[in-house]
C-alpha positions as CSV (number, residue, x, y, z in Angstrom):
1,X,2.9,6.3,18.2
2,X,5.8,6.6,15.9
3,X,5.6,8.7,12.8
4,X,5.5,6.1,10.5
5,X,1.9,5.1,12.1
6,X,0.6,8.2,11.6
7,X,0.7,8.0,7.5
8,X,-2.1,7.1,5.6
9,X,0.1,4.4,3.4
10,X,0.6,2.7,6.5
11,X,-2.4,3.4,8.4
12,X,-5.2,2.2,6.1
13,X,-4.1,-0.4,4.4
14,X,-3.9,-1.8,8.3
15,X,-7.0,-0.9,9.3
16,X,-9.1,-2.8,6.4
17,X,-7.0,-5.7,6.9
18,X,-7.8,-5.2,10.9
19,X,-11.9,-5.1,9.9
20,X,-11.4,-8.0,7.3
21,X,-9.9,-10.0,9.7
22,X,-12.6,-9.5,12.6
23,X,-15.3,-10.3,9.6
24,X,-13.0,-13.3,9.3
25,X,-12.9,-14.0,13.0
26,X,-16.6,-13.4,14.0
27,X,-17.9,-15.5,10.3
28,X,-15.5,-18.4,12.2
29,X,-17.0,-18.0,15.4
30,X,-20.4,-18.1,13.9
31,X,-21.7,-14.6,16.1
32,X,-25.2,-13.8,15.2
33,X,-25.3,-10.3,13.2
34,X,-27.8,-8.8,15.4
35,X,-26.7,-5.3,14.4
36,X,-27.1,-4.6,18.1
37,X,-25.1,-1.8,19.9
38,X,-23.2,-5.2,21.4
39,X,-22.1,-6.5,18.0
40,X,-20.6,-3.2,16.8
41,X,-19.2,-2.5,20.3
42,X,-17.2,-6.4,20.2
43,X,-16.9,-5.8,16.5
44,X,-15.0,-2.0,17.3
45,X,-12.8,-3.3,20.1
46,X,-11.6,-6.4,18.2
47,X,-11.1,-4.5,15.2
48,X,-9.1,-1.9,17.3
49,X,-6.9,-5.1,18.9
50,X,-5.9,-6.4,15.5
51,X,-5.0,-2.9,14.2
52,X,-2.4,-2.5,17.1
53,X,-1.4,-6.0,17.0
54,X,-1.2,-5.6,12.8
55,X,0.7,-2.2,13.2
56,X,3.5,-3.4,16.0
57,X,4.6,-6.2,13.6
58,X,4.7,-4.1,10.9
59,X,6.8,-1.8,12.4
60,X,9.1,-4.3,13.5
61,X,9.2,-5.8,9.9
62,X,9.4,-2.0,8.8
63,X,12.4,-1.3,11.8
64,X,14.1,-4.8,10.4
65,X,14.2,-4.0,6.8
66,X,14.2,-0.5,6.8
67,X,15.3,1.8,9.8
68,X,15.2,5.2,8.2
69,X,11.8,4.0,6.9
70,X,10.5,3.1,10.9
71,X,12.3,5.3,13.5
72,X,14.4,8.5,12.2
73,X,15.9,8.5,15.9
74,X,17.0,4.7,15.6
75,X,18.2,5.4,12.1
76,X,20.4,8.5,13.5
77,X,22.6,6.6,15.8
């Protein structure tokens, strides 16, 4: 984890959009809200799997427009 994934600018804004998305994804897939320890287990590890995909492209977007910003060991070279 880089240190630009460990601030809370970057870090929540992520996550919400990570939990919106899976709302998005399980409305589209039309899954039953049961409110079962299954549902929030599939909602958790989806939720988790879009946060790490959401973060790795914005740290590439981050690394593209702004090195200092991403990587102070890229930015140093």
């Amino acid at each position: 984890m880089f240190s630009v994934e460990r601030k809370w600018w970057f870090y929540l804004p992520l996550m919400v959009l990570a939990c919106l998305s899976t709302l998005f994804l399980f409305r589209s897939a039309q899954v039953p809200s049961t409110g079962s320890l299954a549902y929030f287990l599939i909602f958790a590890l989806c939720s988790a799997c879009l946060h790490r995909l959401l973060s790795f492209l914005t740290w590439l977007l981050l690394l593209w427009l702004a090195p200092k910003l991403a990587d102070r060991r890229i930015a140093a070279k």
